[in-house]
TORBA-559997 format. One line per field, with one value per atom (N, C-alpha, C): residue in one letter; z, y, x negated. Coordinates in steps of 0.1 Angstrom, whole numbers, plus 5000, padded with zeros to 4 digits. Layout:
<rs>
type = (a_...)
pz = (Z_...)
py = (Y_...)
px = (X_...)
</rs>
This chain:
<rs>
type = (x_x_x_x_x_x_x_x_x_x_x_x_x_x_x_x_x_x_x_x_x_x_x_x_x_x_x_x_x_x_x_x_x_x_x_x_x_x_x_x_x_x_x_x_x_x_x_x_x_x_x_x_x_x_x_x_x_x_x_x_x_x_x_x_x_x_x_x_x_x_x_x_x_x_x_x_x_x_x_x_x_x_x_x_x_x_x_x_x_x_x_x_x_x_x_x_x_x_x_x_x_x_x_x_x_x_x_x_x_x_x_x_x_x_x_x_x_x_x_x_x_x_x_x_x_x_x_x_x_x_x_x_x_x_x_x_x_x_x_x_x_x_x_x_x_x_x_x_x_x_x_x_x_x_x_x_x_x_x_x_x_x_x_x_x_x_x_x_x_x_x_x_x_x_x_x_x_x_x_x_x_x_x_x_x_x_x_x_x_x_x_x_x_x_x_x_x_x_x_x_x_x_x_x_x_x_x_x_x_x_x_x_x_x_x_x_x_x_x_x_x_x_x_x_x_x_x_x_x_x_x_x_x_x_x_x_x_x_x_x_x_x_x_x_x_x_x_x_x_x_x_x_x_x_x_x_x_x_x_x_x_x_x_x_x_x_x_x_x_x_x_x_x_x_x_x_x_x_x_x_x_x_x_x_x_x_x_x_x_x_x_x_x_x_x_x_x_x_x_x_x_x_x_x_x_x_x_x_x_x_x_x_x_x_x_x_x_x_x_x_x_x_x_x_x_x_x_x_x_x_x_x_x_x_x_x_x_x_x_x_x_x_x_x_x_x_x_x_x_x_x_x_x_x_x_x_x_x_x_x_x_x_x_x_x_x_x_x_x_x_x_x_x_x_x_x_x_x_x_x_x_x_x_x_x_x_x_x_x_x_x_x_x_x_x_x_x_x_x_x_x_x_x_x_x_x_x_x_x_x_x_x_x_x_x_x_x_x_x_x_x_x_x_x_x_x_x_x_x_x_x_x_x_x_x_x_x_x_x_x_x_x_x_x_x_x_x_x_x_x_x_x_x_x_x_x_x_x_x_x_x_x_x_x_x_x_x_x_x_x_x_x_x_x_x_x_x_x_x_x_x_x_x_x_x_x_x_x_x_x_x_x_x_x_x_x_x_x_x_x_x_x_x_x_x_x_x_x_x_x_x_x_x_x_x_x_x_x_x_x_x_x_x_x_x_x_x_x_x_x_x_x_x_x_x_x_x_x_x_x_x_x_x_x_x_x_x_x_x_x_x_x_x_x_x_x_x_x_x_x_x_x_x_x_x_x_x_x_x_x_x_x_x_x_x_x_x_x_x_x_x_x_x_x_x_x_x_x_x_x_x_x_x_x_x_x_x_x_x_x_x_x_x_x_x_x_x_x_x_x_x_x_x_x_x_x_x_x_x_x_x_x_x_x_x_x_x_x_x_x_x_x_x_x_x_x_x_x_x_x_x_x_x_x_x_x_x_x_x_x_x_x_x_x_x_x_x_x_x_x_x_x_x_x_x_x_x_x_x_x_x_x_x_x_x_x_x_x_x_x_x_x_x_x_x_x_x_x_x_x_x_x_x_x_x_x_x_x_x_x_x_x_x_x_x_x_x_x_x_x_x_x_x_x_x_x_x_x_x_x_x_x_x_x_x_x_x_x_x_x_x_x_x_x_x_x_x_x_x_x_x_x_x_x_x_x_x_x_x_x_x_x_x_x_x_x_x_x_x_x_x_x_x_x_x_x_x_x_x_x_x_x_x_x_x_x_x_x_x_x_x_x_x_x_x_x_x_x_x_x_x_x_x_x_x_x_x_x_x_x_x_x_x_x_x_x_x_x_x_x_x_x_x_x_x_x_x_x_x_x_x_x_x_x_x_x_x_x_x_x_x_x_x_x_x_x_x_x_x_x_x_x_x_x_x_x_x_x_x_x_x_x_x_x_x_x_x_x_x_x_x_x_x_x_x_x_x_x_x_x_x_x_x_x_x_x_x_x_x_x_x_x_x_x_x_x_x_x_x_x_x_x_x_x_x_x_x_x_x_x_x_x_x_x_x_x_x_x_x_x_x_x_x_x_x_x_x_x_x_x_x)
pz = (8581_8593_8597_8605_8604_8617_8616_8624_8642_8649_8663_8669_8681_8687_8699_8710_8717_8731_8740_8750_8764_8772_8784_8796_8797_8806_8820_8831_8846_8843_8860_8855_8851_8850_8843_8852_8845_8853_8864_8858_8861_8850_8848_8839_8834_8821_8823_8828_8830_8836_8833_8836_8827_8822_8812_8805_8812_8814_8820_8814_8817_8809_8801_8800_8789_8781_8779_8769_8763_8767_8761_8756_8758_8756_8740_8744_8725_8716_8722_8709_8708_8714_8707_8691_8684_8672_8676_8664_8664_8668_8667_8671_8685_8692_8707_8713_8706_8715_8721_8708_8712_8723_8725_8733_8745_8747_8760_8765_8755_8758_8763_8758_8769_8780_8782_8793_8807_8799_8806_8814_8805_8806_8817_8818_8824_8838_8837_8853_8859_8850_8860_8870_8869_8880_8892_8892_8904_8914_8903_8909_8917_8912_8917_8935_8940_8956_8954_8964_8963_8967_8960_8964_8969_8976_8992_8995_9005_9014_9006_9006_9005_9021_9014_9022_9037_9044_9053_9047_9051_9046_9053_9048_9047_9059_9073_9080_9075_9077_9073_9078_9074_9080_9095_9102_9112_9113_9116_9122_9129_9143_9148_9147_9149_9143_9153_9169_9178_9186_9180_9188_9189_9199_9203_9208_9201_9203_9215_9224_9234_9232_9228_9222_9238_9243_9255_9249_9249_9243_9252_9261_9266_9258_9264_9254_9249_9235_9226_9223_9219_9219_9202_9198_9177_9185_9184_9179_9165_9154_9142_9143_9151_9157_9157_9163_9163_9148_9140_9125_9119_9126_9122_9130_9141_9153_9148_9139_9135_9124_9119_9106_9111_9124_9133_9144_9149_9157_9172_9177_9191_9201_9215_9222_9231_9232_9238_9250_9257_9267_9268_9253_9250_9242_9250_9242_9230_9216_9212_9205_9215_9211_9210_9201_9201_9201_9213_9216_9232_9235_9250_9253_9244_9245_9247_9243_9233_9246_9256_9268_9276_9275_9286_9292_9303_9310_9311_9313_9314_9328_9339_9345_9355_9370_9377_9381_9376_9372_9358_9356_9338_9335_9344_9337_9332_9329_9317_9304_9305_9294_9288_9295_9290_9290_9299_9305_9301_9294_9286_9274_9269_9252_9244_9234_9224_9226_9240_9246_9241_9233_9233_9232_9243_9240_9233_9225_9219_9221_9220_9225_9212_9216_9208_9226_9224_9234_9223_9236_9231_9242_9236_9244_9253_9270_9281_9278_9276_9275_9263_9251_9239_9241_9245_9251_9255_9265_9275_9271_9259_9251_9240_9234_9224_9232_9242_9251_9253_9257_9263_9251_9239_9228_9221_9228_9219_9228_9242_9251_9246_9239_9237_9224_9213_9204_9204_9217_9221_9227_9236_9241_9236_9220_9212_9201_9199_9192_9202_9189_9195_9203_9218_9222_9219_9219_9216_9221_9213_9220_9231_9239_9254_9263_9259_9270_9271_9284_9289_9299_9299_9312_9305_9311_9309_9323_9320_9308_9299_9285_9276_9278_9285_9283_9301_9308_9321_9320_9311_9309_9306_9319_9322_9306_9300_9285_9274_9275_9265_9252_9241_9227_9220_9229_9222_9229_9242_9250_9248_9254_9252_9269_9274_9279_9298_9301_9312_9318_9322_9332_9322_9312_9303_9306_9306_9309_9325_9328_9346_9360_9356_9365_9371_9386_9389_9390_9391_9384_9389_9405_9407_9404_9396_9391_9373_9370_9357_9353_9360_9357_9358_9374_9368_9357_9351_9342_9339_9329_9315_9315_9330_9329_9327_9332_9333_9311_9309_9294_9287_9294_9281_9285_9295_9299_9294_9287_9280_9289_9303_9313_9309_9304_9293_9299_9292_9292_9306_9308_9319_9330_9332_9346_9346_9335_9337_9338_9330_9331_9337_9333_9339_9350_9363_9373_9371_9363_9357_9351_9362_9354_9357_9350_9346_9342_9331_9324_9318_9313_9304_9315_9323_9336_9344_9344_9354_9341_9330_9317_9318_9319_9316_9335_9344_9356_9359_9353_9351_9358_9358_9364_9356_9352_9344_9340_9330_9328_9337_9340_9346_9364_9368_9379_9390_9387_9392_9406_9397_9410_9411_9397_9401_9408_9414_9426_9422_9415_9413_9401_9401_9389_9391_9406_9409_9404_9403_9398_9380_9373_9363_9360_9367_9369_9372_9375_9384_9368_9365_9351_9340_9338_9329_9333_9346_9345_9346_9351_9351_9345_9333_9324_9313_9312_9297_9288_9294_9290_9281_9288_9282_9268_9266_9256_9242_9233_9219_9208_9211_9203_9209_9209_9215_9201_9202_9189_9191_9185_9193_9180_9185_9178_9171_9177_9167_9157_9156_9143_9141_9133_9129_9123_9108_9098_9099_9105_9111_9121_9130_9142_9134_9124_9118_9107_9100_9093_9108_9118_9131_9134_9137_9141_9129_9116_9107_9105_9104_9105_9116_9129_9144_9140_9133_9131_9125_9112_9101_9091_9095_9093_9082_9076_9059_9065_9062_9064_9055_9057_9049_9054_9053_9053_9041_9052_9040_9037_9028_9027_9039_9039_9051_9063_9068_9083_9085_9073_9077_9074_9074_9077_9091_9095_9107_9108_9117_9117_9130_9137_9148_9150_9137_9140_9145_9152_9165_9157_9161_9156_9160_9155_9162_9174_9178_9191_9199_9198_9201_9209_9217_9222_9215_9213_9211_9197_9185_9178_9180_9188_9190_9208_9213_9221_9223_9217_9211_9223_9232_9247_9259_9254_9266_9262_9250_9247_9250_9253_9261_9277_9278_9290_9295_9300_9306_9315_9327_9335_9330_9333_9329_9341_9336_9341_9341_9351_9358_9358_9356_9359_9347_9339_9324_9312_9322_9314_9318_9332_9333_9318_9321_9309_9299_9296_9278_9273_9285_9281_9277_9286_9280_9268_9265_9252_9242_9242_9232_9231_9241_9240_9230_9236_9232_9214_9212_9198_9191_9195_9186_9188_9197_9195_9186_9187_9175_9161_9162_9146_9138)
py = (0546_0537_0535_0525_0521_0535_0534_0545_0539_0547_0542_0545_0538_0543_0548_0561_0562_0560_0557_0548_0559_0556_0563_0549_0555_0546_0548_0538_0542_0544_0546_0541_0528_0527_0517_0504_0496_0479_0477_0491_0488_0487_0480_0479_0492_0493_0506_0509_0519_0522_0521_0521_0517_0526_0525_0538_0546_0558_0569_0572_0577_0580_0592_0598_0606_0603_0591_0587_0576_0573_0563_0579_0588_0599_0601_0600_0605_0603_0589_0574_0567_0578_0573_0584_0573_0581_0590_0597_0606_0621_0629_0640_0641_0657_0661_0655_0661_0651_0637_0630_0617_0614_0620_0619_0621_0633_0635_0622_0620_0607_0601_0596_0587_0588_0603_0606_0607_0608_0605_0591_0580_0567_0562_0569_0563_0569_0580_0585_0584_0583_0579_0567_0556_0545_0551_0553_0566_0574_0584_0590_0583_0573_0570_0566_0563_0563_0545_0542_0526_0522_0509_0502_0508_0511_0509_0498_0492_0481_0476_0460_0452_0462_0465_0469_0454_0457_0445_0441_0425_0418_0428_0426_0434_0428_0432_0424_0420_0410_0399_0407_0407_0409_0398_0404_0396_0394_0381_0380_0385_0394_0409_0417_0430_0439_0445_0444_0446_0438_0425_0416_0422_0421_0424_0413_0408_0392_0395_0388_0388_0374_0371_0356_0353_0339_0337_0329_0327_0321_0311_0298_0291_0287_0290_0289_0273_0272_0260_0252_0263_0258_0264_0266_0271_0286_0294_0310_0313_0305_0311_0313_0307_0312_0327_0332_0351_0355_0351_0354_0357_0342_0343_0356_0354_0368_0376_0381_0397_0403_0388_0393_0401_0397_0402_0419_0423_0435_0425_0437_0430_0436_0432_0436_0452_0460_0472_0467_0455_0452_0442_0437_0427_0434_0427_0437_0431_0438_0431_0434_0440_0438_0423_0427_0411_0411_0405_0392_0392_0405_0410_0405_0404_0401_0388_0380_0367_0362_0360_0351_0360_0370_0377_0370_0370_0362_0366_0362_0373_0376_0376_0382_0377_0382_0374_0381_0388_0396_0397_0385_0385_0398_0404_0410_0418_0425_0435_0425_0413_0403_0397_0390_0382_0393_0396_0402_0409_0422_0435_0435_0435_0435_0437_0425_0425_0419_0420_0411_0398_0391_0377_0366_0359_0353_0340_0339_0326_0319_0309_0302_0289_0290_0273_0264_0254_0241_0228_0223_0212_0197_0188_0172_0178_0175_0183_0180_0166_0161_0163_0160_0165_0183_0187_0208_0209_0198_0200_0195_0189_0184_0190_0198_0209_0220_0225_0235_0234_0220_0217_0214_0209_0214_0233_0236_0251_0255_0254_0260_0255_0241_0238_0244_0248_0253_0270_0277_0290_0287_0279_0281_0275_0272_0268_0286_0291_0303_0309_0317_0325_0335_0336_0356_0363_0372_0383_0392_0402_0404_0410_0407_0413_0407_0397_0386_0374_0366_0358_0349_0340_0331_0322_0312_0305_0306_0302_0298_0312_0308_0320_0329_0326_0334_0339_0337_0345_0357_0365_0382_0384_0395_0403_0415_0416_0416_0409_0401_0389_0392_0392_0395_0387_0378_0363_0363_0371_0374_0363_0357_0340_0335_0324_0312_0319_0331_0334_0341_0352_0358_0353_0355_0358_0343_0329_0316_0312_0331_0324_0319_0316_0309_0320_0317_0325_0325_0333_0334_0323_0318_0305_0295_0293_0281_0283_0296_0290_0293_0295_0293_0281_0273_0257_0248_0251_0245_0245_0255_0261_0254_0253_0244_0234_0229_0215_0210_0216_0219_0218_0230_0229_0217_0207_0197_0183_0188_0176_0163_0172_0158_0160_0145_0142_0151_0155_0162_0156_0144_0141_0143_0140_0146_0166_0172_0185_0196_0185_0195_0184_0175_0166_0174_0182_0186_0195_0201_0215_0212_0209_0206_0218_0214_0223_0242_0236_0251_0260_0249_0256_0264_0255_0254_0272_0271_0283_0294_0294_0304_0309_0299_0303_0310_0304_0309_0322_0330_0343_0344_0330_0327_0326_0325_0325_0308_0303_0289_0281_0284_0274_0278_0287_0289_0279_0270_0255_0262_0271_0276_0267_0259_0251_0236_0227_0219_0204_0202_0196_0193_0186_0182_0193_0194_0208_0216_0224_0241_0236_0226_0225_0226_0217_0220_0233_0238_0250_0261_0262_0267_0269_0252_0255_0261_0255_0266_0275_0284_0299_0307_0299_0309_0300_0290_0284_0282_0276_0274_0289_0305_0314_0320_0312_0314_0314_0325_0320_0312_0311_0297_0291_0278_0270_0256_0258_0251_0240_0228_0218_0217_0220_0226_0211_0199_0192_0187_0197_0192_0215_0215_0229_0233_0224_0229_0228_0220_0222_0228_0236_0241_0259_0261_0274_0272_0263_0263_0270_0260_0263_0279_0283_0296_0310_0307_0315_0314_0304_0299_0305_0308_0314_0328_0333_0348_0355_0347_0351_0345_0333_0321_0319_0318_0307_0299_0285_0280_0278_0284_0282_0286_0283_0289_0293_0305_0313_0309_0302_0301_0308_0317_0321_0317_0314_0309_0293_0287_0281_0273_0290_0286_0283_0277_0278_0288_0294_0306_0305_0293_0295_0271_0269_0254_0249_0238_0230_0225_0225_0209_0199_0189_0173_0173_0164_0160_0151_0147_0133_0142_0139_0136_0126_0113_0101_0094_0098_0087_0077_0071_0057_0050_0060_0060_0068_0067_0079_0080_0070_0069_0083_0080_0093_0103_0104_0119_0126_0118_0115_0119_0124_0124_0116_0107_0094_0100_0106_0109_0121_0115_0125_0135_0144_0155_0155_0154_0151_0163_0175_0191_0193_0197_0201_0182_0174_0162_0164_0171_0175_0184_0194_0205_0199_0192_0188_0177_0169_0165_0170_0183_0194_0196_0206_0213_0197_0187_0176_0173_0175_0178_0184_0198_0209_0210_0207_0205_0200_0192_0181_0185_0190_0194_0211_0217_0227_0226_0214_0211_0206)
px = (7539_7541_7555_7560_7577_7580_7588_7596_7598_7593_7594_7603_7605_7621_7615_7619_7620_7625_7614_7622_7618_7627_7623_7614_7602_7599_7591_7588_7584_7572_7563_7550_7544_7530_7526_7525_7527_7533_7542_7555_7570_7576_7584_7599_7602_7611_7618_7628_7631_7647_7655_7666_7680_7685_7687_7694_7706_7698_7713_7725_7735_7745_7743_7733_7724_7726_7717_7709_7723_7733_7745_7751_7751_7760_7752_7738_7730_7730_7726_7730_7742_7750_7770_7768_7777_7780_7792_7797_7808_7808_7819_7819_7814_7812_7815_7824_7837_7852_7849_7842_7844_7835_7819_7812_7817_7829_7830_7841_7846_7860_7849_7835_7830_7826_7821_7814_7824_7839_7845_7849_7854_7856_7842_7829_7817_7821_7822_7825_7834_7852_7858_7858_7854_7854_7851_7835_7832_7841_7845_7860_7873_7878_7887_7884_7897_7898_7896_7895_7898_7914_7916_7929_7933_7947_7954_7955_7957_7960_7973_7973_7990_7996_8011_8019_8025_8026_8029_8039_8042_8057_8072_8080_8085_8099_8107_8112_8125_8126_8136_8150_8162_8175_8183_8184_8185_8203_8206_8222_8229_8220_8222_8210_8218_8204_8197_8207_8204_8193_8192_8182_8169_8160_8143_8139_8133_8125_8116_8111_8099_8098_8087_8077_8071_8072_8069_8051_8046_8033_8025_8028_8016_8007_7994_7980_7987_7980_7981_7992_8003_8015_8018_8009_8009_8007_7998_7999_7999_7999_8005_8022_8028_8042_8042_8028_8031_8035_8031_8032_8046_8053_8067_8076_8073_8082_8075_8067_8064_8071_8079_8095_8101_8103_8114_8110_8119_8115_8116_8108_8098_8104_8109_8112_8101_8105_8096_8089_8090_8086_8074_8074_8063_8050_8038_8028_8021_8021_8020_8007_7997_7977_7977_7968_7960_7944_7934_7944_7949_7946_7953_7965_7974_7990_7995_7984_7984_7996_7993_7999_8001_8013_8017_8029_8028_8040_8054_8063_8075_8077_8074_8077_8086_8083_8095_8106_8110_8125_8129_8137_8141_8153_8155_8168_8167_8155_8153_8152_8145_8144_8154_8164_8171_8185_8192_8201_8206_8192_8194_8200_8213_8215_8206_8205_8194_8183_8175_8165_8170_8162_8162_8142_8143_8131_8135_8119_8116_8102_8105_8089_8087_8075_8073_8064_8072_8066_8057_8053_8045_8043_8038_8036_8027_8031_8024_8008_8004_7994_7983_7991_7983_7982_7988_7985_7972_7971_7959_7948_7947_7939_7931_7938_7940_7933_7937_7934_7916_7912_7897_7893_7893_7888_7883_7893_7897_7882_7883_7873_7861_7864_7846_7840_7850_7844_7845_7846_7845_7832_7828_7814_7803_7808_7795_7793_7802_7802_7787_7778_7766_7771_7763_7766_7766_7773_7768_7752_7745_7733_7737_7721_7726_7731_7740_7753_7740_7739_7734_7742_7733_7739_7753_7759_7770_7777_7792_7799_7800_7801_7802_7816_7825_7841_7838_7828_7831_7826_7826_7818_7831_7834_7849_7852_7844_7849_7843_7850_7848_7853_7844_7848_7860_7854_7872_7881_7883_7898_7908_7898_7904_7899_7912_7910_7906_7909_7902_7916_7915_7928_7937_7939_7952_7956_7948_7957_7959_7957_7964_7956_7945_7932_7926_7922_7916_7901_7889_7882_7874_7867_7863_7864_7877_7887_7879_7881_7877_7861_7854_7839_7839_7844_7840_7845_7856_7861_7857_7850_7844_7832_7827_7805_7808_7823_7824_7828_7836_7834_7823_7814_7806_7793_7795_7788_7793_7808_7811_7818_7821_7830_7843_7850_7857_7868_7882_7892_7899_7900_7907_7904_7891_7884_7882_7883_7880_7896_7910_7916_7928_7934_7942_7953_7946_7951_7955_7956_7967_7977_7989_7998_8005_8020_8031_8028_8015_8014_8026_8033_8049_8057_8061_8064_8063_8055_8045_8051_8048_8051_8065_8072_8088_8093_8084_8086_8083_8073_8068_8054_8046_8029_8023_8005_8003_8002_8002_7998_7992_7979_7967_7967_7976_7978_7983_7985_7990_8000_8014_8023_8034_8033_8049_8042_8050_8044_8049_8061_8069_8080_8082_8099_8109_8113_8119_8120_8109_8101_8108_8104_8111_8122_8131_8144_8151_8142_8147_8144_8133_8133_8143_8141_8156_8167_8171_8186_8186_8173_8175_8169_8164_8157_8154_8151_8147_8163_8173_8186_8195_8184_8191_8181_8170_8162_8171_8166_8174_8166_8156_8152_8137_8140_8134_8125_8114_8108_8102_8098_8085_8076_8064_8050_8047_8055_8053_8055_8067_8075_8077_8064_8062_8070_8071_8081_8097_8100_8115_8118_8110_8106_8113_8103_8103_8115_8120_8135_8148_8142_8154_8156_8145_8138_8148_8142_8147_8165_8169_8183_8192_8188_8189_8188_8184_8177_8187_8186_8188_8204_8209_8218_8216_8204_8199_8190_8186_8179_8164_8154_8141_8131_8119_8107_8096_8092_8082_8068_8061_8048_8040_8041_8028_8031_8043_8048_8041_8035_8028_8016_8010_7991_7990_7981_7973_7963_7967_7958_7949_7950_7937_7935_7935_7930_7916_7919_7906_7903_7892_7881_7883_7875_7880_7881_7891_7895_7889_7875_7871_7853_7852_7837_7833_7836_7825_7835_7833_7841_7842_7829_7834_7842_7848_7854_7866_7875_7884_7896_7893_7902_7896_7885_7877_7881_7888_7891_7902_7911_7928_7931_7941_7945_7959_7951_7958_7970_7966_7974_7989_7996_8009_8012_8019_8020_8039_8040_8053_8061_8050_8063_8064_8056_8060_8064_8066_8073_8089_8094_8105_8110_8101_8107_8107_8095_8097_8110_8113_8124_8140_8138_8147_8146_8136_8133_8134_8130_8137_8148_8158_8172_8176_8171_8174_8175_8163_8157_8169_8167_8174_8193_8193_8211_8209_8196_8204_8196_8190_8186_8203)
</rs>
């Protein structure tokens, strides 16, 4: 009769098993030695620890070595900007959890900020109008994200710990002020009727308020900004022009002009900007904002004399 092979198998009307490292140990040819060289090569994978982690980027050399950045942040003005200030050492006074930190204000005594050797802030700004735009988008695709279990009711960002630590104390609003926003958001009443009246967010930021606090009143309050505190900033960026924004930035730091691949991903991009494609006006805010059009016309100044 032909010679049978030996198989290991389950019970009846299961598969067999897979062969153990036994049975690959039996049916290897060669000496002991060799057998164990395999029984080795099988087990070590097992053994080993996993990876370590990529080491973080490594900080750039600065043009003084004394400087401590404090990153000023109004919501929707690029937070992939945090990416670039993390080359750099952080001033001890800025916090830099995320996303608790994201929009801490500086404060209405700059002189530990600005004043202190080495303290230097930097910001990135933006078009007052497209901000506010960007902003009521951002809110609408937070209050389409699922609850968490357990969480009920709307708006989704008014539970005093909110998983997305987004869009609520940290942009300044007090809390009657931003539950109605937020219904009015997730109701879909177009951007101009819901946010329009919040002006001089930048404004309020560089003053030491929070954004959406609507403390500055006037052209004034801007004016009054720049010269006593945005004018002593060490770099000043516009989010619209990213990539020359972060050549300026690095150049100020560091005195070479370039940027690094990762400085610019987008690390928190919106969705479309339109309620109605076929009404792409409703999605706009008509009305100008007169306090942070003061500042921006600075910071364009500005731009453009240290590009």
């Amino acid at each position: 009769p032909a010679q049978r092979t030996k198989t290991r198998a389950g019970p009846i009307g299961h598969k067999p098993l897979r062969p153990t490292m036994s049975d690959a140990l039996q049916r290897s040819p060669g000496s002991r030695r060799q057998r164990l060289r395999l029984r080795r090569r099988i087990a070590l994978p097992a053994l080993l620890p996993p990876p370590p982690p990529p080491p973080p980027p490594p900080r750039l050399p600065m043009l003084n070595a004394a400087w401590a950045l404090w990153w000023l942040h109004p919501p929707k003005t690029g937070t992939s900007f945090r990416d670039s200030v993390l080359d750099y050492p952080w001033s001890a006074y800025r916090d830099t959890t995320w996303p608790q930190g994201c929009h801490q204000v500086l404060g209405l005594d700059m002189t530990d900020r600005i004043q202190r050797p080495g303290a230097q802030v930097v910001a990135m700004f933006r078009q007052p109008e497209d901000r506010l735009v960007s902003a009521y988008f951002h809110m609408r695709d937070l209050l389409r994200k699922p609850r968490p279990k357990g969480v009920r009711g709307l708006p989704r960002l008014e539970w005093p710990q909110s998983p997305v630590g987004c869009c609520w104390k940290d942009w300044g609003w007090e809390p009657s002020v931003f539950v109605r926003v937020h219904k009015d958001v997730a109701a879909a009443v177009p951007p101009e009727r819901a946010l329009a009246r919040f002006t001089g967010c930048m404004t309020n930021m560089v003053l030491g308020y929070g954004c959406m606090s609507q403390h500055a009143t006037s052209p004034a309050d801007a004016r009054r900004a720049v010269e006593q505190r945005l004018r002593h900033f060490l770099f000043v960026g516009d989010q619209g022009q990213w990539n020359m924004s972060l050549c300026l930035f690095n150049a100020i730091m560091t005195g070479r002009r370039f940027v690094l691949p990762r400085q610019l991903a987008n690390s928190r991009p919106t969705s479309t900007k339109l309620l109605d494609p076929a009404n792409p006006a409703g999605s706009a805010i008509a009305t100008r904002d007169p306090i942070d059009g003061e500042l921006w016309n600075y910071v364009q100044r500005r731009f453009r004399r240290d590009v």
